[in-house]
Predicted model as a PDB file, atoms N, CA, C, CB and O in Angstrom, pLDDT in the B-factor column:
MODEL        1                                                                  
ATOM      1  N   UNK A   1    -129.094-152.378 -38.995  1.00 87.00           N  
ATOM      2  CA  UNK A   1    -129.518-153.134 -40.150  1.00 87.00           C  
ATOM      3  C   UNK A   1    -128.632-154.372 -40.324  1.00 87.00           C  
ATOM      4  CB  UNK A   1    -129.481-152.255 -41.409  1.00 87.00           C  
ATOM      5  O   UNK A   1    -127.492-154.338 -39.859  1.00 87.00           O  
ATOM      6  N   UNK A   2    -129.115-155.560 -41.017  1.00 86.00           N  
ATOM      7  CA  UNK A   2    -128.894-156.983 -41.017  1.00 86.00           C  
ATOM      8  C   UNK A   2    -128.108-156.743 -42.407  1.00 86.00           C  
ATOM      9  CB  UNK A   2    -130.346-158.099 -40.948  1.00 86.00           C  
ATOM     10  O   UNK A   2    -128.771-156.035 -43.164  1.00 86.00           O  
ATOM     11  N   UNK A   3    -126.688-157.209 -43.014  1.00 90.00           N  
ATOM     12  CA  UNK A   3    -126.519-157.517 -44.311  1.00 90.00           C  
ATOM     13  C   UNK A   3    -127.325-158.807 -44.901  1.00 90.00           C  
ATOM     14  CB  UNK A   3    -125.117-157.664 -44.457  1.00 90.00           C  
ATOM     15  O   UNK A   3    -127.887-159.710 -44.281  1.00 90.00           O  
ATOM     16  N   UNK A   4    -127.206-158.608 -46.202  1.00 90.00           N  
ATOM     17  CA  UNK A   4    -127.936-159.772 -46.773  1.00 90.00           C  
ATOM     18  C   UNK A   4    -127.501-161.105 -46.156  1.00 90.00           C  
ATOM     19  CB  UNK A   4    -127.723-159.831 -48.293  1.00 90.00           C  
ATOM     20  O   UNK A   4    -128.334-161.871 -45.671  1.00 90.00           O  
ATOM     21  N   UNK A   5    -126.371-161.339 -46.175  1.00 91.00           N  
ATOM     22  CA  UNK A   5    -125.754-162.637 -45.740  1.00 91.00           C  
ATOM     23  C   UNK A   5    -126.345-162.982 -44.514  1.00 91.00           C  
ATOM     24  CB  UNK A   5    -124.243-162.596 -45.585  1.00 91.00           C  
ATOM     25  O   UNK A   5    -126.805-164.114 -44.367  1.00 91.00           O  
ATOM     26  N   UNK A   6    -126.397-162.019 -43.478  1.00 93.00           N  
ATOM     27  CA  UNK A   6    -126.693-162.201 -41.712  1.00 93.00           C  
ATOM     28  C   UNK A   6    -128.662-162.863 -42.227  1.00 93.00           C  
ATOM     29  CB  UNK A   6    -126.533-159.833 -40.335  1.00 93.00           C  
ATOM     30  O   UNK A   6    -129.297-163.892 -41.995  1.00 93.00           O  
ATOM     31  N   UNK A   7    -128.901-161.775 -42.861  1.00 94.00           N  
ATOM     32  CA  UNK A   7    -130.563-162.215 -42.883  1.00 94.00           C  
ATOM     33  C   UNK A   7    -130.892-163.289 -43.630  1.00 94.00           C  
ATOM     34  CB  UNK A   7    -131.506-161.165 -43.449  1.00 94.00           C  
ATOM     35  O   UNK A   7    -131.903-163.962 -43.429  1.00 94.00           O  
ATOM     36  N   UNK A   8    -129.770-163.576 -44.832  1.00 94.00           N  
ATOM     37  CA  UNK A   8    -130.187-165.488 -45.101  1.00 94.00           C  
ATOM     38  C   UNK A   8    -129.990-166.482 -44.169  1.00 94.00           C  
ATOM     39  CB  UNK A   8    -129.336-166.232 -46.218  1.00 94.00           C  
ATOM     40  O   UNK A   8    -130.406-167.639 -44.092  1.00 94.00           O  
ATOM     41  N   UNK A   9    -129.038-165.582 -43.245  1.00 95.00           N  
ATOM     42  CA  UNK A   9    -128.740-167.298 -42.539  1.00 95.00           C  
ATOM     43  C   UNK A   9    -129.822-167.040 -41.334  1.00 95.00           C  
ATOM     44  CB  UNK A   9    -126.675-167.756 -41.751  1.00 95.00           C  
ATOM     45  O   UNK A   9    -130.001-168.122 -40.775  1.00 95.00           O  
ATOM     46  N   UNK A  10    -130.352-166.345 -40.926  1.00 95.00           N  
ATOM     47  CA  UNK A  10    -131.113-166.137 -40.183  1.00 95.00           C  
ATOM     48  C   UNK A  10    -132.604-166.737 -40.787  1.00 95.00           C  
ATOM     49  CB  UNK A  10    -130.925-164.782 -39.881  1.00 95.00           C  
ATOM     50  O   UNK A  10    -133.269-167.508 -40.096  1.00 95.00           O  
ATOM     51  N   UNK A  11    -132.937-166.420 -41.783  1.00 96.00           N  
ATOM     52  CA  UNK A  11    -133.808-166.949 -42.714  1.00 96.00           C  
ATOM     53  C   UNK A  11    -134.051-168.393 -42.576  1.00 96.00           C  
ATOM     54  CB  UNK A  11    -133.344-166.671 -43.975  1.00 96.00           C  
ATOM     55  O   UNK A  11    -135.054-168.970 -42.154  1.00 96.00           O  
ATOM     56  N   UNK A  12    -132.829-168.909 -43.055  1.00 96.00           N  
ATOM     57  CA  UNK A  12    -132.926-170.326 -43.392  1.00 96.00           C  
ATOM     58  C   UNK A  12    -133.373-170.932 -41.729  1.00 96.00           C  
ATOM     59  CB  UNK A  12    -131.248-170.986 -44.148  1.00 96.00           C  
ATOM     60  O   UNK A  12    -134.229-171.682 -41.261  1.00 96.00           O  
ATOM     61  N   UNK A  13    -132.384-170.214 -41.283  1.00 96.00           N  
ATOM     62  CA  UNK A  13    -132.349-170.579 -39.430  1.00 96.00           C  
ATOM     63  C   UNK A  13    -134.000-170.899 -39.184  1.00 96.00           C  
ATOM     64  CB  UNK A  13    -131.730-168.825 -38.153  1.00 96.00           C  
ATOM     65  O   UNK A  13    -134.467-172.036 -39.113  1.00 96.00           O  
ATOM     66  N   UNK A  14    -134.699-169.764 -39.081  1.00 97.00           N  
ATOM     67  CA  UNK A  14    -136.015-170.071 -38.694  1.00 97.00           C  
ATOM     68  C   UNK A  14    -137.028-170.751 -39.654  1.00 97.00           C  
ATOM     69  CB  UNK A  14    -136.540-168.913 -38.296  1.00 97.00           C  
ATOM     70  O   UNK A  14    -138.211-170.882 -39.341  1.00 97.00           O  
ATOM     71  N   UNK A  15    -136.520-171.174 -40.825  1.00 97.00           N  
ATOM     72  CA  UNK A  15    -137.696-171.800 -41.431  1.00 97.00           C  
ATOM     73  C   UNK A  15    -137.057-173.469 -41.188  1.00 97.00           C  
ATOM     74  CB  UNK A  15    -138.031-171.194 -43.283  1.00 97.00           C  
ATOM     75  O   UNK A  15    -137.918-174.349 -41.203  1.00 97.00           O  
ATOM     76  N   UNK A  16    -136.053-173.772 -41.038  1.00 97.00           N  
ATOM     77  CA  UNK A  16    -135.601-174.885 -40.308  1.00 97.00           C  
ATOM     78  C   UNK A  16    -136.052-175.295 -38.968  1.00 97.00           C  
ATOM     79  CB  UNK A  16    -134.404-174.751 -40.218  1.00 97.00           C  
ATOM     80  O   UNK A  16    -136.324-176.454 -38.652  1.00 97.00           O  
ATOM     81  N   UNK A  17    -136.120-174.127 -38.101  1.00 97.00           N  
ATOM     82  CA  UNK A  17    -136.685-174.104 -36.648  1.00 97.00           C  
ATOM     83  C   UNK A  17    -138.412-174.274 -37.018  1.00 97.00           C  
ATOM     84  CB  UNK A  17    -136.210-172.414 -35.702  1.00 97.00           C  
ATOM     85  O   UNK A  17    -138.880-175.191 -36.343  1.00 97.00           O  
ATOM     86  N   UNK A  18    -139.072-173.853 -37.591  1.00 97.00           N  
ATOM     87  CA  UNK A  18    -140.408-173.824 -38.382  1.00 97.00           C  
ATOM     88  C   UNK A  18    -140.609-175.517 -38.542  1.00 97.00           C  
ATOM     89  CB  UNK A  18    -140.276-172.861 -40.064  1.00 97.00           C  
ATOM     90  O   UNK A  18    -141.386-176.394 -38.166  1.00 97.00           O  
ATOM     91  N   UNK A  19    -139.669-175.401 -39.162  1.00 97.00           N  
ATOM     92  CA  UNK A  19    -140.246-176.667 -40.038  1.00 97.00           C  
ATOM     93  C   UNK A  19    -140.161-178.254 -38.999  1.00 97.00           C  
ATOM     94  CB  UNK A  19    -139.044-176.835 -41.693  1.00 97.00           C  
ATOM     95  O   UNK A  19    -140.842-179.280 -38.997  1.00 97.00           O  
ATOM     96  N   UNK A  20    -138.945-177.777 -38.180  1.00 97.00           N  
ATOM     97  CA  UNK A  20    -139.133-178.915 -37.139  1.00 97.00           C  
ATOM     98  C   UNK A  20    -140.362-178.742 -36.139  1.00 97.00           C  
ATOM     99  CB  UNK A  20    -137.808-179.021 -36.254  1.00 97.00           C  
ATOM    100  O   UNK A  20    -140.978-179.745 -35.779  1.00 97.00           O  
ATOM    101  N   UNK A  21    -140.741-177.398 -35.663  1.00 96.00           N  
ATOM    102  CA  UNK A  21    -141.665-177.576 -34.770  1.00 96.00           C  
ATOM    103  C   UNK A  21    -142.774-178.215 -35.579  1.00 96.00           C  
ATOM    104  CB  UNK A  21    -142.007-176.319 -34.054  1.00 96.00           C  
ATOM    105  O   UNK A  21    -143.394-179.042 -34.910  1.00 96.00           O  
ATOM    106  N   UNK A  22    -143.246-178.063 -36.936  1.00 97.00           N  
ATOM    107  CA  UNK A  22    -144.420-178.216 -37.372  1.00 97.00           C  
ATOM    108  C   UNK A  22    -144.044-179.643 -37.598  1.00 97.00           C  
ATOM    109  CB  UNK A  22    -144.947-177.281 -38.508  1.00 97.00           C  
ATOM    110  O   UNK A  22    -144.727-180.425 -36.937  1.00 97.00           O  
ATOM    111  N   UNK A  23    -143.115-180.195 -38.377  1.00 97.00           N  
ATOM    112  CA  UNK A  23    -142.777-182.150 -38.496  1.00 97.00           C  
ATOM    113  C   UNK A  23    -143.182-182.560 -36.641  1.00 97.00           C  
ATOM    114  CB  UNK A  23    -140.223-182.701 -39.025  1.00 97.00           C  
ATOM    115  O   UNK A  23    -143.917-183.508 -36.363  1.00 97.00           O  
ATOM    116  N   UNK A  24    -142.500-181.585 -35.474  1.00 97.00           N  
ATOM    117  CA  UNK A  24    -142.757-182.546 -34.438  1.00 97.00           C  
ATOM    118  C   UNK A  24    -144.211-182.622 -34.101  1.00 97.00           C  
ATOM    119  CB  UNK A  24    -141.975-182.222 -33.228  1.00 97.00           C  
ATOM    120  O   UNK A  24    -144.620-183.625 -33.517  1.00 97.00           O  
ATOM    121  N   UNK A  25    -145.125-181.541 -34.453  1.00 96.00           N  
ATOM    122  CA  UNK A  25    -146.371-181.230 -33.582  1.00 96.00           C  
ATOM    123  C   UNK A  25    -147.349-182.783 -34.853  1.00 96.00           C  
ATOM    124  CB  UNK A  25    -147.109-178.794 -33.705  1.00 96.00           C  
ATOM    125  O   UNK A  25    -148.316-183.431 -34.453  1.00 96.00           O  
ATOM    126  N   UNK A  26    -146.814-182.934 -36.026  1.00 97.00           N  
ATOM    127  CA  UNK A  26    -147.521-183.439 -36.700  1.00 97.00           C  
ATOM    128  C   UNK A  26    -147.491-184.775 -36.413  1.00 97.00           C  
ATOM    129  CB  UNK A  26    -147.331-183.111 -37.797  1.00 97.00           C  
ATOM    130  O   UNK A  26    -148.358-185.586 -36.739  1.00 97.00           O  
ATOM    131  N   UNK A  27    -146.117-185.087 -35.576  1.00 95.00           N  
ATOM    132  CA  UNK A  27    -145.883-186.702 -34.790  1.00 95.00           C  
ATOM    133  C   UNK A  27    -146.737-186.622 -33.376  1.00 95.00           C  
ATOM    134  CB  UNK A  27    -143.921-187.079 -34.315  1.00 95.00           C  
ATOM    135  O   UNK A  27    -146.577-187.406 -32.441  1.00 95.00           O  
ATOM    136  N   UNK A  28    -147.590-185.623 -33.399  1.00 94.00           N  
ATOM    137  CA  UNK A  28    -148.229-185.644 -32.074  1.00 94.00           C  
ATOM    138  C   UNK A  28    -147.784-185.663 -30.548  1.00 94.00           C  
ATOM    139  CB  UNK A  28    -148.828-186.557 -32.159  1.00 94.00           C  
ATOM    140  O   UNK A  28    -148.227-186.268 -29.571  1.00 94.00           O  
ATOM    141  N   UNK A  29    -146.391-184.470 -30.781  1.00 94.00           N  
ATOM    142  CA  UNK A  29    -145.655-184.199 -29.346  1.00 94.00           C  
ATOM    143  C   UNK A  29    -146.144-182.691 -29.200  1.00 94.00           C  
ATOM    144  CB  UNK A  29    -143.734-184.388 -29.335  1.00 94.00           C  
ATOM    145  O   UNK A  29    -146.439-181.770 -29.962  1.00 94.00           O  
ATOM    146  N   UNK A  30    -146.072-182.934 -27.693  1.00 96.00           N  
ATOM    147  CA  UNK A  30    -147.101-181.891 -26.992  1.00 96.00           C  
ATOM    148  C   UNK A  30    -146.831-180.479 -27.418  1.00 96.00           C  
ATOM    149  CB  UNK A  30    -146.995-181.917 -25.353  1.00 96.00           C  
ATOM    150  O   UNK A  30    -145.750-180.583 -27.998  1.00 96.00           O  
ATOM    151  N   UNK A  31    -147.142-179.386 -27.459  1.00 95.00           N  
ATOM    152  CA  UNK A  31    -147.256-178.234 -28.115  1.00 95.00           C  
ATOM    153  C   UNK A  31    -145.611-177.417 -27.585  1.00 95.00           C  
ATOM    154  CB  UNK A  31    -148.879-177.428 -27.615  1.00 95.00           C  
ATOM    155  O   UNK A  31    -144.803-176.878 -28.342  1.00 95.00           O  
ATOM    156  N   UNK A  32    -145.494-177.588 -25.881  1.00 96.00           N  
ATOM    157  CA  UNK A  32    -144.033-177.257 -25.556  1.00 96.00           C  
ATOM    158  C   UNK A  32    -143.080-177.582 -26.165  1.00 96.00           C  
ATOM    159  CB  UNK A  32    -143.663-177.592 -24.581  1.00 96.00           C  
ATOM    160  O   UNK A  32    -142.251-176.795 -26.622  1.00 96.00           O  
ATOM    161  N   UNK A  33    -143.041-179.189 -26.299  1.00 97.00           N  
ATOM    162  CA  UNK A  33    -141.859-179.560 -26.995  1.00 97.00           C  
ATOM    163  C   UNK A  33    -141.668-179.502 -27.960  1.00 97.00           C  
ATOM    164  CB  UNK A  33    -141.522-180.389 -26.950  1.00 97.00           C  
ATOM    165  O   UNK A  33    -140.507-179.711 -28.312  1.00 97.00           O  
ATOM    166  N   UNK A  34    -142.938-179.107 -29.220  1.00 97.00           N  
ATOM    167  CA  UNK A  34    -142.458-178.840 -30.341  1.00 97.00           C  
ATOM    168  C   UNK A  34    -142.004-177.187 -30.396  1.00 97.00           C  
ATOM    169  CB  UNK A  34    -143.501-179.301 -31.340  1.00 97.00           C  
ATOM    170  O   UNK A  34    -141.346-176.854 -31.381  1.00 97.00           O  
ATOM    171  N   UNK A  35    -142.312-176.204 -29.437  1.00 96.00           N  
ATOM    172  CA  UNK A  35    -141.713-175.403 -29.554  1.00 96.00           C  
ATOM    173  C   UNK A  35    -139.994-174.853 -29.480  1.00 96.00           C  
ATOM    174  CB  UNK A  35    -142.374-175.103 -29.049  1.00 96.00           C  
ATOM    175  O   UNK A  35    -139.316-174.117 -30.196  1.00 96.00           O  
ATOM    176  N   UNK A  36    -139.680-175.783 -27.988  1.00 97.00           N  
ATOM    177  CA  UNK A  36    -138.284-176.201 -28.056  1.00 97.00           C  
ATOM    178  C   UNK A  36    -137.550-177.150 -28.626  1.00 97.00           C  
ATOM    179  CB  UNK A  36    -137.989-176.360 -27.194  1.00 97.00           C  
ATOM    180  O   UNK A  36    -136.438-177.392 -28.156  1.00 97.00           O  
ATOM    181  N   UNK A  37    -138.133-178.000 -29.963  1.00 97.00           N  
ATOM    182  CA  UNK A  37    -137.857-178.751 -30.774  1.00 97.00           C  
ATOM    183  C   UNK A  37    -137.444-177.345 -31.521  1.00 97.00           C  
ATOM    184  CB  UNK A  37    -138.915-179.862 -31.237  1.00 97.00           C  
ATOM    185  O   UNK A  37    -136.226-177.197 -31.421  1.00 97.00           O  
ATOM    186  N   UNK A  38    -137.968-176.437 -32.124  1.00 97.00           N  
ATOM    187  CA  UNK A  38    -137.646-175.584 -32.984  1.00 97.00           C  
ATOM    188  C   UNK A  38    -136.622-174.734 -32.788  1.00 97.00           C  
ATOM    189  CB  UNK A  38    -138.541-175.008 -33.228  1.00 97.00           C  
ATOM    190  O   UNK A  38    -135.847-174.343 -33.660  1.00 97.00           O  
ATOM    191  N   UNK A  39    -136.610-174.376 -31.371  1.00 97.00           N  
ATOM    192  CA  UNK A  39    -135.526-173.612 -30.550  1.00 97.00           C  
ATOM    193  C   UNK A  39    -134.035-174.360 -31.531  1.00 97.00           C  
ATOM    194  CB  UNK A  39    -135.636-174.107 -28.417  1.00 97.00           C  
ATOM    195  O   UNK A  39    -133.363-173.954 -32.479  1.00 97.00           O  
ATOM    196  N   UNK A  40    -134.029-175.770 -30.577  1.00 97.00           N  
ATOM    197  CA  UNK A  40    -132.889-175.993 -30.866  1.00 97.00           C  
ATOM    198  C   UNK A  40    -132.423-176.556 -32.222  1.00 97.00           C  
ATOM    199  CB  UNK A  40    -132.573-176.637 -29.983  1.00 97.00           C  
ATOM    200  O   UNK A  40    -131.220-176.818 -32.230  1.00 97.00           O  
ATOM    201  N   UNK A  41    -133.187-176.849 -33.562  1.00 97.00           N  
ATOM    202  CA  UNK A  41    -133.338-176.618 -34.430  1.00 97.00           C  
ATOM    203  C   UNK A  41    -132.365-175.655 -35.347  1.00 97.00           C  
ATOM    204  CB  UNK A  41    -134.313-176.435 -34.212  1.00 97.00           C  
ATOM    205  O   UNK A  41    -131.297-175.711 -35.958  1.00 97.00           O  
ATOM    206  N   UNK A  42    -133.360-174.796 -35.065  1.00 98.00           N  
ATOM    207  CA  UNK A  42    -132.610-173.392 -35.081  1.00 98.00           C  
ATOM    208  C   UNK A  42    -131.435-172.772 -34.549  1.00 98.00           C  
ATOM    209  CB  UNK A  42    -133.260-172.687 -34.687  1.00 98.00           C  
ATOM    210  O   UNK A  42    -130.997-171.862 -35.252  1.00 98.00           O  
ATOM    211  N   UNK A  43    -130.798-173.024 -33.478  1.00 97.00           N  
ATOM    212  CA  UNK A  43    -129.780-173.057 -32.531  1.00 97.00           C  
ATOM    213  C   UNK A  43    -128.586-173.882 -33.303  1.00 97.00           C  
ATOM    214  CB  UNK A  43    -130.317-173.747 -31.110  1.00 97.00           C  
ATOM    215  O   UNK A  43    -127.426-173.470 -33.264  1.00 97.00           O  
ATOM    216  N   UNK A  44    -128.984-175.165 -34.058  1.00 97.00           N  
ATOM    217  CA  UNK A  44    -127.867-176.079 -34.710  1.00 97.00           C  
ATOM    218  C   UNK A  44    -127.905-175.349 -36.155  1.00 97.00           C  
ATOM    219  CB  UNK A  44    -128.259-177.947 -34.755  1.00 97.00           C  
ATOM    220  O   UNK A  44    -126.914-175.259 -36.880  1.00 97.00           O  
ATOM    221  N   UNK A  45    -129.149-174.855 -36.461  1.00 97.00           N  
ATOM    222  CA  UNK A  45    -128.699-174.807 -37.708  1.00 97.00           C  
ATOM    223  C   UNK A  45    -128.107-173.557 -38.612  1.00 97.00           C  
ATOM    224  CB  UNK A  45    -129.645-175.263 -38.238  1.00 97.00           C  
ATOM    225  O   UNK A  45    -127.812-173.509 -39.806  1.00 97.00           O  
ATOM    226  N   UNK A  46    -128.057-172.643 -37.646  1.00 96.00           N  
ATOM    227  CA  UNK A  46    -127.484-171.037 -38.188  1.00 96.00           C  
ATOM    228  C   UNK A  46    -125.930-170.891 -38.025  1.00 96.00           C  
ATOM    229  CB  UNK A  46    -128.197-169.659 -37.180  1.00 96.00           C  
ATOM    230  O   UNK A  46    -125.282-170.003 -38.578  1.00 96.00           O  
ATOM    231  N   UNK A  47    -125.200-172.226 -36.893  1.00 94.00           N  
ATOM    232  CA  UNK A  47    -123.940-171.901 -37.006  1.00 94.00           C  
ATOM    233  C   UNK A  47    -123.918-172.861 -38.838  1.00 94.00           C  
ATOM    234  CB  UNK A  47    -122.827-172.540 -35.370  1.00 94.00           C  
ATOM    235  O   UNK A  47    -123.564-172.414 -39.929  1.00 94.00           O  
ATOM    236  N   UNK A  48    -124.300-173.855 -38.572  1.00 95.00           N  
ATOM    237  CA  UNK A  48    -123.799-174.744 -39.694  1.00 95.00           C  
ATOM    238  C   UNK A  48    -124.259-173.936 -41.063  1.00 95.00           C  
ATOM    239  CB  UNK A  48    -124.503-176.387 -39.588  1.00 95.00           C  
ATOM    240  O   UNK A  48    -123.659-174.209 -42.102  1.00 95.00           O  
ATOM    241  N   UNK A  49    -125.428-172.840 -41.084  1.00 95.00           N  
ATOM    242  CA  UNK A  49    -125.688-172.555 -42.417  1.00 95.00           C  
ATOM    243  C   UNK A  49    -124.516-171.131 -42.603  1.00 95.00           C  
ATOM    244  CB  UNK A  49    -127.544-172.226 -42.664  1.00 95.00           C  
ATOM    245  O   UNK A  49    -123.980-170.807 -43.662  1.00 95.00           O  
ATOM    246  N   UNK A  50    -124.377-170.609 -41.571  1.00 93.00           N  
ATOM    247  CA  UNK A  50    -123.379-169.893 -41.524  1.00 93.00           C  
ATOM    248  C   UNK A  50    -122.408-169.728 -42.138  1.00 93.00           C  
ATOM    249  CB  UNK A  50    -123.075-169.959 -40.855  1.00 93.00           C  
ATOM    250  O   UNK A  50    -122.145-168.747 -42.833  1.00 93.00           O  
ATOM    251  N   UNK A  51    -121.277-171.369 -41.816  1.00 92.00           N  
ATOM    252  CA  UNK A  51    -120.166-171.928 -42.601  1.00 92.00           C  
ATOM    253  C   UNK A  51    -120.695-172.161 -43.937  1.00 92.00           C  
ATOM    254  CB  UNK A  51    -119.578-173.226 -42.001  1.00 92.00           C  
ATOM    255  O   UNK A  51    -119.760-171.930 -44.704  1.00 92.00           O  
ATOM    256  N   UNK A  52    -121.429-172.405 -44.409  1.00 92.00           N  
ATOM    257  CA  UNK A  52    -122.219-172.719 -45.983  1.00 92.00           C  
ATOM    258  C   UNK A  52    -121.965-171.539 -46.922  1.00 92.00           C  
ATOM    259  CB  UNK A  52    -124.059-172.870 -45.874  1.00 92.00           C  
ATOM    260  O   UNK A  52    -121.191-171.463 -47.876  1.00 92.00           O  
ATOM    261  N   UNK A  53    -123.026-170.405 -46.280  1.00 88.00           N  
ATOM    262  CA  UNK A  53    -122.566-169.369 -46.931  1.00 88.00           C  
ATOM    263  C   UNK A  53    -121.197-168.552 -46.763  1.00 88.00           C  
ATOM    264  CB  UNK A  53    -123.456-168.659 -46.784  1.00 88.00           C  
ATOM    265  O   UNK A  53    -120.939-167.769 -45.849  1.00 88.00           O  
ATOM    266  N   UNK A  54    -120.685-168.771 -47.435  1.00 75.00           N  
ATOM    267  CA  UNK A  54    -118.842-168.067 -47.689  1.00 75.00           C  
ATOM    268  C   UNK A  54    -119.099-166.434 -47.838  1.00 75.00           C  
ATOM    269  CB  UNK A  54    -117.837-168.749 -49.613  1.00 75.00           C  
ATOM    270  O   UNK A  54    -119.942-165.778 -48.451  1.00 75.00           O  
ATOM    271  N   UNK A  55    -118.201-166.156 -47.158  1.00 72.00           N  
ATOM    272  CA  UNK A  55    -118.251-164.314 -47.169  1.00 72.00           C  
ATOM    273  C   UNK A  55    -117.491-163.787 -48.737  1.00 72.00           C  
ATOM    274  CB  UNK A  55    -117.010-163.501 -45.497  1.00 72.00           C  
ATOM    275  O   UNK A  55    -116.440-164.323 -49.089  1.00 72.00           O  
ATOM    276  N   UNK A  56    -118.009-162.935 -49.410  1.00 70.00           N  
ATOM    277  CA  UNK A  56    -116.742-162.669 -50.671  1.00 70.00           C  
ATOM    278  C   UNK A  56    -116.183-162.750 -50.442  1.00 70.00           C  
ATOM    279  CB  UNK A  56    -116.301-161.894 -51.365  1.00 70.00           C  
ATOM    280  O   UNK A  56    -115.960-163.926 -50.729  1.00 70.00           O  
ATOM    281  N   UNK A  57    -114.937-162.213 -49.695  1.00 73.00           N  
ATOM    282  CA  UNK A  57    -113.663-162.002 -48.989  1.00 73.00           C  
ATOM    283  C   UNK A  57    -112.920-163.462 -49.523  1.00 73.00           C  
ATOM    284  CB  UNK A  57    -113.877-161.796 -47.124  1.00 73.00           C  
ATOM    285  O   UNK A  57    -112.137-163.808 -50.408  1.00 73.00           O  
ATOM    286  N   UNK A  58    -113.589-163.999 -48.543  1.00 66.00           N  
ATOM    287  CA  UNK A  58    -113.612-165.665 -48.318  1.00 66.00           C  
ATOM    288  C   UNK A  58    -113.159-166.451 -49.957  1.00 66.00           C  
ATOM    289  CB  UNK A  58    -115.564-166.223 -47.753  1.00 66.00           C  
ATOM    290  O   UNK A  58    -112.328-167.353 -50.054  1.00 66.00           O  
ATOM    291  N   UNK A  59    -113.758-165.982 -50.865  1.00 62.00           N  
ATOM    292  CA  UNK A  59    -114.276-166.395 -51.799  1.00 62.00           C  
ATOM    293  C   UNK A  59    -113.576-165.877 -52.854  1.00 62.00           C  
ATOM    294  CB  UNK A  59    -115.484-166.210 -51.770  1.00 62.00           C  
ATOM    295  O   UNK A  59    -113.108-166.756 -53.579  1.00 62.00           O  
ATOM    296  N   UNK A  60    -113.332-164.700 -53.207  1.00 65.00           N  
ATOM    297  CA  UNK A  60    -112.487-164.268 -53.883  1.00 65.00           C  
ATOM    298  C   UNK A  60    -110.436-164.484 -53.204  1.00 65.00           C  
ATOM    299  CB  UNK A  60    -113.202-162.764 -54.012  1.00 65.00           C  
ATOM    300  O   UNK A  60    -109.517-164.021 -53.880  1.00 65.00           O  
ATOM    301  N   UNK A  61    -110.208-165.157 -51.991  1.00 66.00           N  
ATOM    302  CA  UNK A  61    -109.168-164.915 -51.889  1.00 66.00           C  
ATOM    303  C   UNK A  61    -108.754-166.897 -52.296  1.00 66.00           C  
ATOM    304  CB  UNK A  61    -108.861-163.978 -50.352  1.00 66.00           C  
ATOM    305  O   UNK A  61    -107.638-167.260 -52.668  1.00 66.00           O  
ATOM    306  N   UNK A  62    -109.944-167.853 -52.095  1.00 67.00           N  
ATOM    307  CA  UNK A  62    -109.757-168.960 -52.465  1.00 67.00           C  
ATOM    308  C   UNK A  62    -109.623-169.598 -54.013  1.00 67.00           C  
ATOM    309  CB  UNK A  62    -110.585-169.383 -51.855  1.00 67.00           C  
ATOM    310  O   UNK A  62    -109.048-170.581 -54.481  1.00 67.00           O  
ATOM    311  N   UNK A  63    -110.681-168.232 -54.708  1.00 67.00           N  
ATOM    312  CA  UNK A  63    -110.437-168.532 -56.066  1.00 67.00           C  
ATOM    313  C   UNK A  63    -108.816-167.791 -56.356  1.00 67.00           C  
ATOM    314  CB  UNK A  63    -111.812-167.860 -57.069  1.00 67.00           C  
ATOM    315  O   UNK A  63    -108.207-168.452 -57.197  1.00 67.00           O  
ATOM    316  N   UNK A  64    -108.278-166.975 -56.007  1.00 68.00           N  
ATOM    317  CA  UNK A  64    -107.134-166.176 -56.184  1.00 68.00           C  
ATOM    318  C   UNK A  64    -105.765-167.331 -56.136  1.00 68.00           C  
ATOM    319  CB  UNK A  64    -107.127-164.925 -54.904  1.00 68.00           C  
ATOM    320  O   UNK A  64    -104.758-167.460 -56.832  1.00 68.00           O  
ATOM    321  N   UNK A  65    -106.286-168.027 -55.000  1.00 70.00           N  
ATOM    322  CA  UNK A  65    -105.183-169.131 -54.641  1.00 70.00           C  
ATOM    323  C   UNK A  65    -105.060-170.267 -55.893  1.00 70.00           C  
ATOM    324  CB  UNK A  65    -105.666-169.974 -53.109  1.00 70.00           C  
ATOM    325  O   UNK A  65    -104.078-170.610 -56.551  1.00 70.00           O  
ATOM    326  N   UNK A  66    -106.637-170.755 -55.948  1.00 69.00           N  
ATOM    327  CA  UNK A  66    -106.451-172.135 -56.999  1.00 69.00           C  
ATOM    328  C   UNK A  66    -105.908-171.361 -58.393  1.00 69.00           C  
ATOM    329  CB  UNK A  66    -108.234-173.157 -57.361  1.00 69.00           C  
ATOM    330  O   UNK A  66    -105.251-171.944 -59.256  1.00 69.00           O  
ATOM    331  N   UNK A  67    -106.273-170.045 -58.455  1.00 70.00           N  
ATOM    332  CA  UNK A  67    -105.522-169.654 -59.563  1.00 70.00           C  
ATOM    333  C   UNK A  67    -104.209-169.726 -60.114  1.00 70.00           C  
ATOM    334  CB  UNK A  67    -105.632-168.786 -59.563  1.00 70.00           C  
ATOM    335  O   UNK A  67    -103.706-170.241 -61.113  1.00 70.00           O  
ATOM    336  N   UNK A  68    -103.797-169.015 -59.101  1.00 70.00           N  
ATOM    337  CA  UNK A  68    -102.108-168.909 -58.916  1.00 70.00           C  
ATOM    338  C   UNK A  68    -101.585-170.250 -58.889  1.00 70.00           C  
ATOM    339  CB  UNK A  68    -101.578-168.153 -57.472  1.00 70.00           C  
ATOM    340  O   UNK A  68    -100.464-170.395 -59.378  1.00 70.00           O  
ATOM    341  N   UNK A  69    -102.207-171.327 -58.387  1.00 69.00           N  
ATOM    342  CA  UNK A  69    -101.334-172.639 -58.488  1.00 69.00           C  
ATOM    343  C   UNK A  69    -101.821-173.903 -59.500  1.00 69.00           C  
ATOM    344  CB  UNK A  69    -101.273-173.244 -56.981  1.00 69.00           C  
ATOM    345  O   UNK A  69    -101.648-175.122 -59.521  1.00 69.00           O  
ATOM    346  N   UNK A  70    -102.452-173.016 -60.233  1.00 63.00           N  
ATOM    347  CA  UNK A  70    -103.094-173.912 -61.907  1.00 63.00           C  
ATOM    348  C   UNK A  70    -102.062-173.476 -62.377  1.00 63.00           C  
ATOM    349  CB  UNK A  70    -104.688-173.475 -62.980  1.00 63.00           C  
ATOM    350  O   UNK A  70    -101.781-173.691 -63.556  1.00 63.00           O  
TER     351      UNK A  70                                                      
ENDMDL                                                                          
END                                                                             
């Protein structure tokens, strides 16, 4: 099983990959390349949404810090 976090970024991943194949097929590039338009799409965009979403961990130890030095 996927945690929530793994399946948003996976989420976002393919509706990004989605959304480019369908913007490229609508510029009228051939049906392949909008498929590997989406590939790599998707490929750029799950590390970068990745870093976006912060793990708690992550999150509770950064608010802990700005605390301590307010």
């Amino acid at each position: 099983m996927l945690s929530t976090r793994a399946t948003l970024v996976l989420l976002i991943g393919m509706l990004t990959g989605i959304g480019a194949g369908i913007l490229s097929a609508a510029g009228g590039v051939h049906l392949a390349q909008c498929v590997l338009y989406g590939i790599g799409a998707f490929g750029v965009s799950v590390p970068f949404v990745n870093q976006l979403v912060a793990t708690p961990e992550k999150e509770s130890a950064e608010s802990a810090e700005t605390e301590s030095t307010s």
